[in-house]
C-alpha positions in Angstrom: -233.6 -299.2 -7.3 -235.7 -297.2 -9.9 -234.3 -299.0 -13.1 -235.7 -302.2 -11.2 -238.9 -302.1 -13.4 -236.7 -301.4 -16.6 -235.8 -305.0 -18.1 -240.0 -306.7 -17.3 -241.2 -303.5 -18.9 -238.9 -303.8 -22.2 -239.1 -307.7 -21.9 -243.3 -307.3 -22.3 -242.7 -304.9 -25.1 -241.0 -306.7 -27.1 -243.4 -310.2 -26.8 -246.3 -307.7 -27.3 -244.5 -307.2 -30.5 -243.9 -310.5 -31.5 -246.8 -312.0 -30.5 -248.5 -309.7 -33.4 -245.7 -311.1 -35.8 -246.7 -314.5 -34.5 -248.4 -317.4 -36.2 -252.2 -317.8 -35.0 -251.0 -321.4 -33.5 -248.1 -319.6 -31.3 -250.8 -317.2 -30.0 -250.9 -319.0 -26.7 -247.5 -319.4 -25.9 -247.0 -315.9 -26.5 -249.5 -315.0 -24.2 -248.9 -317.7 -21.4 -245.7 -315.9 -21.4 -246.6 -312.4 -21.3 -248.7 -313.3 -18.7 -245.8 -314.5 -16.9 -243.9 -311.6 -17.3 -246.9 -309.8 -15.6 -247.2 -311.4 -12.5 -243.3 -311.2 -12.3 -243.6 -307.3 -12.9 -246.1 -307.3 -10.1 -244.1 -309.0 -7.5 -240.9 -307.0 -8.5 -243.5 -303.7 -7.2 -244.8 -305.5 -4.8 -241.3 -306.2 -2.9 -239.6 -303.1 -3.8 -242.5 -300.9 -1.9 -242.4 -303.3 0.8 -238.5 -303.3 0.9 -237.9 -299.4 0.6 -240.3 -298.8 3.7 -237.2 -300.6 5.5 -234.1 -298.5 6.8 -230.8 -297.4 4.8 -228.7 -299.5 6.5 -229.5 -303.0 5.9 -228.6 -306.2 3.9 -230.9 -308.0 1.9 -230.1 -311.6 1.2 -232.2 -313.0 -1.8 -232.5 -316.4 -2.0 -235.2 -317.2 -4.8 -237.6 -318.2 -2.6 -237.1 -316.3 0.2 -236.1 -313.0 1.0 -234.3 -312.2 4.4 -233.6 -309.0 6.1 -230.6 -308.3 8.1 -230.2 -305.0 9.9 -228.0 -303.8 12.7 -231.0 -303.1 15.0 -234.4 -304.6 15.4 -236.7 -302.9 12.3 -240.1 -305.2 14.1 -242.1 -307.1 11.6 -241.7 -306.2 7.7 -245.2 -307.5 7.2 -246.3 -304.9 9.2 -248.0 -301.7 7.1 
């Protein structure tokens, strides 16, 4: 899990880059969608502190919008801290 950050990290690079390349009209596409990439970047942190505090040996089902935990023995709440 530590090349998780690897492909949002390159991904805002590169727009950085282009949006210097960019036409002055394109400016806010370019940054609606960096700022997308942002927010995704933070939620990809977000869950994989959250998910790493959890044991070795479990299954993580991702569904898009949901995220479920399946373990062999009760783990309690994950939204616990």
């Amino acid at each position: 899990m530590r090349y998780t950050l690897t492909a949002p990290a390159i991904l805002f690079a590169v727009i950085l880059l282009a949006a210097l390349a960019l036409p002055r009209s394109w400016f806010w596409v370019a940054w609606f969608w960096q700022m997308n990439n942002i927010s995704l970047m933070g939620m990809t942190l977000y869950m994989h502190r959250r998910l790493r505090r959890l044991p070795e040996d479990i299954w993580i089902q991702d569904g898009g919008t949901v995220v479920t935990v399946y373990a062999p023995r009760d783990i309690g709440e994950m939204n616990r801290e």
